[in-house]
DSSP file (Angstrom, degrees, kcal/mol; ACC not computed):
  #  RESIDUE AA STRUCTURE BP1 BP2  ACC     N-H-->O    O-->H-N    N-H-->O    O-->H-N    TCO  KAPPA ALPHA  PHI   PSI    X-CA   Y-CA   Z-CA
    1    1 A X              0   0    0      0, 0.0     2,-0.1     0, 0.0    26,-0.0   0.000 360.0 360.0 360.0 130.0  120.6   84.2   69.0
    2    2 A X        -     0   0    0      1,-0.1    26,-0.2    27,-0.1     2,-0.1  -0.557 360.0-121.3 -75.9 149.7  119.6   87.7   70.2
    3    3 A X        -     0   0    0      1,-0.2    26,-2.7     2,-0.1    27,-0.2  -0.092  21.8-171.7-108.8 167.2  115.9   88.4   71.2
    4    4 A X  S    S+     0   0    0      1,-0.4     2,-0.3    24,-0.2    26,-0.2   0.775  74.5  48.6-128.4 -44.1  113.9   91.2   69.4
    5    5 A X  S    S-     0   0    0      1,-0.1    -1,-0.4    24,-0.0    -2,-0.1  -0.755  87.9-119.4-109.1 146.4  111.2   91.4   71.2
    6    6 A X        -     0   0    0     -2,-0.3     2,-0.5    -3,-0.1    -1,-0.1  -0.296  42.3 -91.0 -61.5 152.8  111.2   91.8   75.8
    7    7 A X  E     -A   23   0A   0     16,-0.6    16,-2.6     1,-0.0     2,-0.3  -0.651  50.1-157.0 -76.8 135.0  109.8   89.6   77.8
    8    8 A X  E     +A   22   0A   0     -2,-0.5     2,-0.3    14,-0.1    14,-0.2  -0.679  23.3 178.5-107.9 165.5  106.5   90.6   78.4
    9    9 A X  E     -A   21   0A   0     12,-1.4    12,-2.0    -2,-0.3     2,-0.6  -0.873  31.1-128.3-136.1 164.6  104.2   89.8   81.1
   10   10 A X  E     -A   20   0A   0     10,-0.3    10,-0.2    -2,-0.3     3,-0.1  -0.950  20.5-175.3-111.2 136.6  100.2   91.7   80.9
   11   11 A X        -     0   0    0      8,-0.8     2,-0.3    -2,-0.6     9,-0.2   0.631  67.1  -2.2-105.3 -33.3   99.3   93.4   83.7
   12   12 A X        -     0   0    0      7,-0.3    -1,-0.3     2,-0.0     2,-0.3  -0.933  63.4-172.0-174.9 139.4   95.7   94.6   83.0
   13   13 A X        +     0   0    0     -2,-0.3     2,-0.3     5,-0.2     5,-0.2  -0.982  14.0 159.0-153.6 134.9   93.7   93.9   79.4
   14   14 A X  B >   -D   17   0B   0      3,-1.9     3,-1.0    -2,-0.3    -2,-0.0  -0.886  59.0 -86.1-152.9 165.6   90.0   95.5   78.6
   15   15 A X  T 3  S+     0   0    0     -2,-0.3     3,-0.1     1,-0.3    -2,-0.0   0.502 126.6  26.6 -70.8   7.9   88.6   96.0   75.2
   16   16 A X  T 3  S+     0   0    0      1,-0.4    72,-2.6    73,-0.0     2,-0.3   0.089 118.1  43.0-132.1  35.3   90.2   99.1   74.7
   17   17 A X  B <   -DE  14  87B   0     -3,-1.0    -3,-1.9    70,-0.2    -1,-0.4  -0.752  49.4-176.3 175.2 134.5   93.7   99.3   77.0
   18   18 A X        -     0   0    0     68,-0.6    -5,-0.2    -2,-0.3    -8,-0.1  -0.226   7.3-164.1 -91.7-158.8   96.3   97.0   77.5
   19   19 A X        -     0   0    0     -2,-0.1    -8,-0.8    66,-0.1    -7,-0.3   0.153   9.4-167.7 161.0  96.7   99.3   97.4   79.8
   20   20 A X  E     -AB  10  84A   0     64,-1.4    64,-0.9   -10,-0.2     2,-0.4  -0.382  19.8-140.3 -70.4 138.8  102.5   94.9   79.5
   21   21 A X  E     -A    9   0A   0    -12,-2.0   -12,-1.4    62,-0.2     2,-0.5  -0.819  31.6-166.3 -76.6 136.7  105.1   94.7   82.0
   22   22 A X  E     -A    8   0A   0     -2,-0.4    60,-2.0   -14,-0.2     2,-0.6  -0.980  17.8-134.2-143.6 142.7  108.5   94.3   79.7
   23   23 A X  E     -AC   7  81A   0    -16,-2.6     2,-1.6    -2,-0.5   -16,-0.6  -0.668  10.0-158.3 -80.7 119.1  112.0   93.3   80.7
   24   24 A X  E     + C   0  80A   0     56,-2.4    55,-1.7    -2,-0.6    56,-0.8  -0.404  29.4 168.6-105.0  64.5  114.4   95.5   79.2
   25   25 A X        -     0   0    0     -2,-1.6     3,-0.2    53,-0.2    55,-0.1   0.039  47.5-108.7 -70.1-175.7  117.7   93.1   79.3
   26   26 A X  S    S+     0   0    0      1,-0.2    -1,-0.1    52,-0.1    52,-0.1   0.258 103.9  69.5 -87.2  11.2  120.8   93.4   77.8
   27   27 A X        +     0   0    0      5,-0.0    -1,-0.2     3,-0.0   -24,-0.1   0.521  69.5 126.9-112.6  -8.0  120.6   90.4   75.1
   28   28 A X    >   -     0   0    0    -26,-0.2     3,-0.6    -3,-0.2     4,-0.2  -0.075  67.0-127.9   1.3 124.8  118.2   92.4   73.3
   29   29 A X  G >  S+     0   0    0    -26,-2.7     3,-1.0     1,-0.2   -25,-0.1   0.814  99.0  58.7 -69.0 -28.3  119.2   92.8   69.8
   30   30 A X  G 3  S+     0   0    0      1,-0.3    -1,-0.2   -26,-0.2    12,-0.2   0.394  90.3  68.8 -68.4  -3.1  118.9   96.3   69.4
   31   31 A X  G X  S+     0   0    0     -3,-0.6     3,-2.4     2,-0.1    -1,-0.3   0.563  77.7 110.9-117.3 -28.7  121.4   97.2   72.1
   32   32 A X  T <  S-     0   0    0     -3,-1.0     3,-0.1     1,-0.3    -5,-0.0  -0.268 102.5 -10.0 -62.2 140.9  124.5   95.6   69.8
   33   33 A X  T 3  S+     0   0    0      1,-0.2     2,-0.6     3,-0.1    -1,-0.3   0.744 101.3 128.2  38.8  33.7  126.6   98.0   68.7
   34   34 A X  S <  S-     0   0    0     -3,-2.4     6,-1.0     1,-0.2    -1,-0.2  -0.822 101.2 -39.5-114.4  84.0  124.0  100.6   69.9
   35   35 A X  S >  S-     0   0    0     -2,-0.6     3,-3.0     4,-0.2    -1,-0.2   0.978  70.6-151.9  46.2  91.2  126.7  102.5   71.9
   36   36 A X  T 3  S+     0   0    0      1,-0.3     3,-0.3     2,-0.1    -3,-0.1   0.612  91.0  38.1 -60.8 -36.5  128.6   99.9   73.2
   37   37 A X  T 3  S+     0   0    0      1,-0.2    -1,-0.3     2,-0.0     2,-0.1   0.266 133.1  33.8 -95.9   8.6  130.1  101.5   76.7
   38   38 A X  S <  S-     0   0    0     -3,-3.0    -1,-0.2    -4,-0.2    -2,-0.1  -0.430  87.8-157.8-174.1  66.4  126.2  103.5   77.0
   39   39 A X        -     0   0    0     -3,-0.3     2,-0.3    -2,-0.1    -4,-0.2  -0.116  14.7-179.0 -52.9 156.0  123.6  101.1   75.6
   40   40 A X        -     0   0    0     -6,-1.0     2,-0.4    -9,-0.1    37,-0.2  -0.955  28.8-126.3-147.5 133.6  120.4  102.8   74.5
   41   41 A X        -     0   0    0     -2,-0.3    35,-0.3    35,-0.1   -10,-0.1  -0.677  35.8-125.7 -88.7 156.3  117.2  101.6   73.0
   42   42 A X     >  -     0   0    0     -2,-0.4     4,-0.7   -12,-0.2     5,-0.2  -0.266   6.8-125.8 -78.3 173.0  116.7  103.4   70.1
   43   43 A X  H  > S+     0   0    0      2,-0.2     4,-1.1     3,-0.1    -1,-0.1   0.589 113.1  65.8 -99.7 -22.0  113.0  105.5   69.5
   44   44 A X  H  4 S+     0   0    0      1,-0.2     4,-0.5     2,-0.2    -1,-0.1   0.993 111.1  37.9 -76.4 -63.1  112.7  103.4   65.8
   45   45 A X  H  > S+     0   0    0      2,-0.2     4,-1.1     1,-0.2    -2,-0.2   0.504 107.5  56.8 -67.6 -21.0  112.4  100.3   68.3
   46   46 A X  H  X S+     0   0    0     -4,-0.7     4,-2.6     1,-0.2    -1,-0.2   0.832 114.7  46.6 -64.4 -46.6  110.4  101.6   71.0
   47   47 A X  H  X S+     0   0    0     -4,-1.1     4,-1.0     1,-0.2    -2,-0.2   0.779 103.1  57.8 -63.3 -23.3  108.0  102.3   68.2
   48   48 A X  H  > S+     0   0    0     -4,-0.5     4,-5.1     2,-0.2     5,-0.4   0.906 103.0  52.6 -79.0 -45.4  108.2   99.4   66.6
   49   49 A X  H >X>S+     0   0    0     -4,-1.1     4,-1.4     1,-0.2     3,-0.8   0.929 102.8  56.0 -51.5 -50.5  107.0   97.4   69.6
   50   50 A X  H 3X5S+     0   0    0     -4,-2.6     4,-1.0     1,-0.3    -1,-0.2   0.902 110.0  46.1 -51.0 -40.7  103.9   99.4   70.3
   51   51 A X  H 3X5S+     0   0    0     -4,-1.0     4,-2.3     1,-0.2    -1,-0.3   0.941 121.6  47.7 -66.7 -38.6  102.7   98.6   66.2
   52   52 A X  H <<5S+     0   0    0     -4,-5.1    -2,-0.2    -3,-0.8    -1,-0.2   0.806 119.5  32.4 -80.9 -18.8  103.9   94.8   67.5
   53   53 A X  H  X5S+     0   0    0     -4,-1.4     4,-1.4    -5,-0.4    -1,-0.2   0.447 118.7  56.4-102.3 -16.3  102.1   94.7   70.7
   54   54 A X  H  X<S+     0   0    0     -4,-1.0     4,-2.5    -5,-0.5     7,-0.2   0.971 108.8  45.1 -66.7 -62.5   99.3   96.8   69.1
   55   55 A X  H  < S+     0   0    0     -4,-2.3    -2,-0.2     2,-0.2    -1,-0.1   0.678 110.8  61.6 -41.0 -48.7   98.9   94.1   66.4
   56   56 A X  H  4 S+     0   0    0     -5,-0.2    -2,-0.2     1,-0.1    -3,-0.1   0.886 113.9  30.3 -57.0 -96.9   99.1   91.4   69.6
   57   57 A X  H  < S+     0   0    0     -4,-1.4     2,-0.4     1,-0.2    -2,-0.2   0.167 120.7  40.0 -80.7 -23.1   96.2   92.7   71.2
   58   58 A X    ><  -     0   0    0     -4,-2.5     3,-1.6    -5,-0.1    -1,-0.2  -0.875  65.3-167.1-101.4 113.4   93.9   94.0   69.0
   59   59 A X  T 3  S+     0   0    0     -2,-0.4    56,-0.1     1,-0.3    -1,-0.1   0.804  71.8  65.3 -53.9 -36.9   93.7   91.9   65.9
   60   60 A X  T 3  S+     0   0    0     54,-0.1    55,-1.9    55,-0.0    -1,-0.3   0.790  71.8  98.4 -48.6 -31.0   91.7   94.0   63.4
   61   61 A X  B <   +I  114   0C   0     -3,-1.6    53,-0.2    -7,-0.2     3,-0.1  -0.273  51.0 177.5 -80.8 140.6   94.1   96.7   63.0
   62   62 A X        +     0   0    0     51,-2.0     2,-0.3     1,-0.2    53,-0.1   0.563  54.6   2.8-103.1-120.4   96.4   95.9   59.4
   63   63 A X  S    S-     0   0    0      1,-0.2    50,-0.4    51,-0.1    -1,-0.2  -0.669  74.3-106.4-132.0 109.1   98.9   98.4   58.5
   64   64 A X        -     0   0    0     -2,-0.3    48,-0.2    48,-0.2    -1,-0.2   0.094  29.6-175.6 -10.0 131.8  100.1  101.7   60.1
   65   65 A X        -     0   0    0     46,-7.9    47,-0.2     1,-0.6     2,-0.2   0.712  60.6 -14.0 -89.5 -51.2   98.9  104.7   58.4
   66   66 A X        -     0   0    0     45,-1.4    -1,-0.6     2,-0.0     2,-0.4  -0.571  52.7-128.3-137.9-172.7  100.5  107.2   60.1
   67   67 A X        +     0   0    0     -2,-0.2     2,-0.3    43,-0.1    43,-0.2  -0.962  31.4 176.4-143.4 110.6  102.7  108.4   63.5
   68   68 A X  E     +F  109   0B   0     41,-3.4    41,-2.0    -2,-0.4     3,-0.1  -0.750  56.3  12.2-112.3 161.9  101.5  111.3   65.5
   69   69 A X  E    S-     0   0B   0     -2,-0.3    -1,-0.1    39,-0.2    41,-0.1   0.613  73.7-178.7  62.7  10.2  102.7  112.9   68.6
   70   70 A X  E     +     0   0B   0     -3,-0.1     2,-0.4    39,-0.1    38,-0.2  -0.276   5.9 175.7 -60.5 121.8  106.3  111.0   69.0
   71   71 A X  E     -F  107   0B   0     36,-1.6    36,-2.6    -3,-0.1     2,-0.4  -0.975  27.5-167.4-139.8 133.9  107.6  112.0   71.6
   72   72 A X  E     +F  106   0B   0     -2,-0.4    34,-0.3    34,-0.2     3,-0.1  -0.912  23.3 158.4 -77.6  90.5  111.2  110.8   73.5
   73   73 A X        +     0   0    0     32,-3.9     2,-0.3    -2,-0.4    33,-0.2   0.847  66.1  20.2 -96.1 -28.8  111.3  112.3   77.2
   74   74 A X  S    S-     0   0    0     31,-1.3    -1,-0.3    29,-0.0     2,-0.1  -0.886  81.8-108.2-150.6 162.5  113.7  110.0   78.7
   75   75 A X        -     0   0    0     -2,-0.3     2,-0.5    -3,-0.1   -33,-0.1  -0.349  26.1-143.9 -90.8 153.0  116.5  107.4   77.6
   76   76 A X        +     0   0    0    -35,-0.3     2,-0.4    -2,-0.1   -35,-0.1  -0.925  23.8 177.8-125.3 149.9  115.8  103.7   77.9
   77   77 A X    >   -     0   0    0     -2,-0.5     3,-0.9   -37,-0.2   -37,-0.1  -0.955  38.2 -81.2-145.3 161.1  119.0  101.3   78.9
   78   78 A X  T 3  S+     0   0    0     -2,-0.4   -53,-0.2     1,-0.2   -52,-0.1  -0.430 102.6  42.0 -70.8 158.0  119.1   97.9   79.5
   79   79 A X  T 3  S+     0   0    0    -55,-1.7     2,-0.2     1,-0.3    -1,-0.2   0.509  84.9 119.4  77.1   9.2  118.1   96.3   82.8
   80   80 A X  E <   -C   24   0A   0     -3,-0.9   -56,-2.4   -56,-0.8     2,-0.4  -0.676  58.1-133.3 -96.0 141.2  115.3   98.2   83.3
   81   81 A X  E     +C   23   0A   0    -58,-0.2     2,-0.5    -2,-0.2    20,-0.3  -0.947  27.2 179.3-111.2 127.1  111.5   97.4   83.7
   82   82 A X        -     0   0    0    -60,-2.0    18,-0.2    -2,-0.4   -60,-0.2  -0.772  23.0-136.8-133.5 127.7  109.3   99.4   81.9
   83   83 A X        -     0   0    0     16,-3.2     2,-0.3    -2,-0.5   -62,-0.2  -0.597  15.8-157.8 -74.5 153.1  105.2   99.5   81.5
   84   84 A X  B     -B   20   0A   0    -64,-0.9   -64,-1.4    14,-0.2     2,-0.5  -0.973   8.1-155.5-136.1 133.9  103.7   99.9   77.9
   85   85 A X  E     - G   0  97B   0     12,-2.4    12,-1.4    -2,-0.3     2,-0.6  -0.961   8.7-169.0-114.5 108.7  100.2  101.3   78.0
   86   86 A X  E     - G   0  96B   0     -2,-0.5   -68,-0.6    10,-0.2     2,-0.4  -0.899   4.6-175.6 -75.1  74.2   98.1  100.5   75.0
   87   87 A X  E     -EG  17  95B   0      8,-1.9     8,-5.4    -2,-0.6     2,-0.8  -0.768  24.1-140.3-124.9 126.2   94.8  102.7   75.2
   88   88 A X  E     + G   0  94B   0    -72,-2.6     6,-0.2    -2,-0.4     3,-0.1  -0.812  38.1 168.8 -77.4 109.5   92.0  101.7   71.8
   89   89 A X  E     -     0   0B   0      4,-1.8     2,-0.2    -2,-0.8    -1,-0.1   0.735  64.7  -2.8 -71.5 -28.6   91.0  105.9   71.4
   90   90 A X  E >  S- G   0  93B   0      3,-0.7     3,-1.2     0, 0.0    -1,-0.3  -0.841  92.4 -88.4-166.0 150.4   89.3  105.5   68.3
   91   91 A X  T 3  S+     0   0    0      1,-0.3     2,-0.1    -2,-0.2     3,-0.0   0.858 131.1  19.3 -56.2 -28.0   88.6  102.2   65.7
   92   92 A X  T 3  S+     0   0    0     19,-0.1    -1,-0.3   -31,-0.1     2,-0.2  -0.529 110.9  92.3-137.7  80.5   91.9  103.0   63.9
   93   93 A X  E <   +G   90   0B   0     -3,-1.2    -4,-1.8    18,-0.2    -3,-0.7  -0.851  47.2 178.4-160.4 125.3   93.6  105.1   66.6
   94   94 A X  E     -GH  88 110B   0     16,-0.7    16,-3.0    -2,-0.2     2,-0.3  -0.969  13.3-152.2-138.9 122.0   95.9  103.4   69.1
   95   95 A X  E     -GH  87 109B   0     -8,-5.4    -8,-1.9    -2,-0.4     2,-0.3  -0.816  18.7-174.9 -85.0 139.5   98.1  105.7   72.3
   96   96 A X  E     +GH  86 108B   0     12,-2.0    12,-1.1    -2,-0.3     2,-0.3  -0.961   6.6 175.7-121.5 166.2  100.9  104.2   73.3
   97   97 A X  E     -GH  85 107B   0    -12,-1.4   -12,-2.4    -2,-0.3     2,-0.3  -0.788  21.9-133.5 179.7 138.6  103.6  105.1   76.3
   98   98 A X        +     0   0    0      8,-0.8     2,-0.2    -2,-0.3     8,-0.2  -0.851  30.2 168.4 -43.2  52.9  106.4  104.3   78.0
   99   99 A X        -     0   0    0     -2,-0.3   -16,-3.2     5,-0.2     2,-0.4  -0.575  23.9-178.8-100.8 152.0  106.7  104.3   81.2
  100  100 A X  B >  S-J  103   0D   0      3,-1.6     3,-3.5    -2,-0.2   -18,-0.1  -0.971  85.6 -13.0-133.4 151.6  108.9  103.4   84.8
  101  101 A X  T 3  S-     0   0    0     -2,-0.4    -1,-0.2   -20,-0.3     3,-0.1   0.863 129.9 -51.4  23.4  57.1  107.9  104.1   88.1
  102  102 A X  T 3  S+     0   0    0      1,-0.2     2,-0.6    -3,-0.1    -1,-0.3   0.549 109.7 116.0  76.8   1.2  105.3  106.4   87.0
  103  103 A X  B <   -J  100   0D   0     -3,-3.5    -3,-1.6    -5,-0.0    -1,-0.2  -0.880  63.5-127.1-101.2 137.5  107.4  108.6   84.6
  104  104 A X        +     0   0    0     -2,-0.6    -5,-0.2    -5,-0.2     3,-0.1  -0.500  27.8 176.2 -76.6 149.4  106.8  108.6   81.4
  105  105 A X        -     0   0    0      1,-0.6   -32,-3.9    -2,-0.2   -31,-1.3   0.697  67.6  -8.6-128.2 -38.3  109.8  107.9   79.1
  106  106 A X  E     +F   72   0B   0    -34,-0.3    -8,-0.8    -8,-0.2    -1,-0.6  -0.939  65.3 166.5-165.7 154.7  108.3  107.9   75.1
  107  107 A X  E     +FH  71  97B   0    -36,-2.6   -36,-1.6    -2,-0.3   -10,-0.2  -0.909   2.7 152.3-164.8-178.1  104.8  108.0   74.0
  108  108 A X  E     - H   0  96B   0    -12,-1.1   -12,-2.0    -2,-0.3     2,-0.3  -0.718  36.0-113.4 163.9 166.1  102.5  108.6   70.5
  109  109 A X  E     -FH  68  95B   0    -41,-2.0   -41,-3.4   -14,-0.2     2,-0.4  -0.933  31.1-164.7-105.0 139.7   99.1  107.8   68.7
  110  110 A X  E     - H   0  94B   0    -16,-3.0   -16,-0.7    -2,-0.3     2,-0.2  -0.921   6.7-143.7-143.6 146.0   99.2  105.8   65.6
  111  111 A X        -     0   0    0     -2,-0.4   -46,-7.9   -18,-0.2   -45,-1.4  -0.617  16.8-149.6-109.1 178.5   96.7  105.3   63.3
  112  112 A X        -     0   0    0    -48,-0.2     2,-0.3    -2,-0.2   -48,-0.2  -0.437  26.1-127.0-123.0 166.5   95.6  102.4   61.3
  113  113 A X        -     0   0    0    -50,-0.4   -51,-2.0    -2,-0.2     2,-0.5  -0.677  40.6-131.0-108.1 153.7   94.3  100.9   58.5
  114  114 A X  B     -I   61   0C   0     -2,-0.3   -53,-0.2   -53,-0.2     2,-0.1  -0.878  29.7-106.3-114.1 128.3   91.2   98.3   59.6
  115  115 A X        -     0   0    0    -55,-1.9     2,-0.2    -2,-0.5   -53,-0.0  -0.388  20.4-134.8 -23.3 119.6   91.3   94.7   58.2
  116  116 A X        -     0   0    0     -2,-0.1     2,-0.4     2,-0.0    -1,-0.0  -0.563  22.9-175.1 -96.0 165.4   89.1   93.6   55.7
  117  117 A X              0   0    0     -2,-0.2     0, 0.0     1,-0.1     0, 0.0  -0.957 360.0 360.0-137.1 145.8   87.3   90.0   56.2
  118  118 A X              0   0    0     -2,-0.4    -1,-0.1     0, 0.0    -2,-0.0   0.384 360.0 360.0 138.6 360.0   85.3   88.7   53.8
């Protein structure tokens, strides 16, 4: 069975910023049949992890609203290790980006919809 999510490790945690180490292998599901001789993760999947790691680490936030600011600078491949930086801006506003060795690769804000309790 192919993996969906990297291996993560967390590197630094506050009540507003995370910042995960993740292993970017090749058994990774998204990489099948995602150009087969010149894997790439796709920008649909980068994104999805941030909402999944987002979700991890602070619990209140419910449901995307929206996706601002997407931006792609650089191609992601397998075999790579890559920081994801998770910075709380706002109560339903979460930054996220991509980066290796200090470059930035993909980045955006989304906001959120808050949990209700009660």
């Amino acid at each position: 069975m192919t993996k969906l999510y990297p291996d993560s490790q967390l590197l630094s945690q506050s009540a507003q910023e995370v910042i995960l180490q993740l292993g970017i292998t090749p058994d990774l599901h998204w990489f099948s049949g995602h150009f087969p001789d010149a894997p790439v993760l796709a920008g649909v999947v980068q994104l999805d992890w941030a909402i999944h790691y987002a979700r991890q680490y602070f619990p209140d936030l419910a449901q995307p609203e929206s996706i601002e600011v997407l931006k792609f600078q650089h191609i992601i491949r397998p075999e790579q290790r890559l920081q994801l930086q998770l910075q709380r801006t706002a109560i339903q506003t979460v930054l996220f980006s991509y980066s290796r060795d200090e470059v930035k690769l993909a980045s955006g804000r989304i906001k959120w919809s808050l949990q209700h309790h009660g």
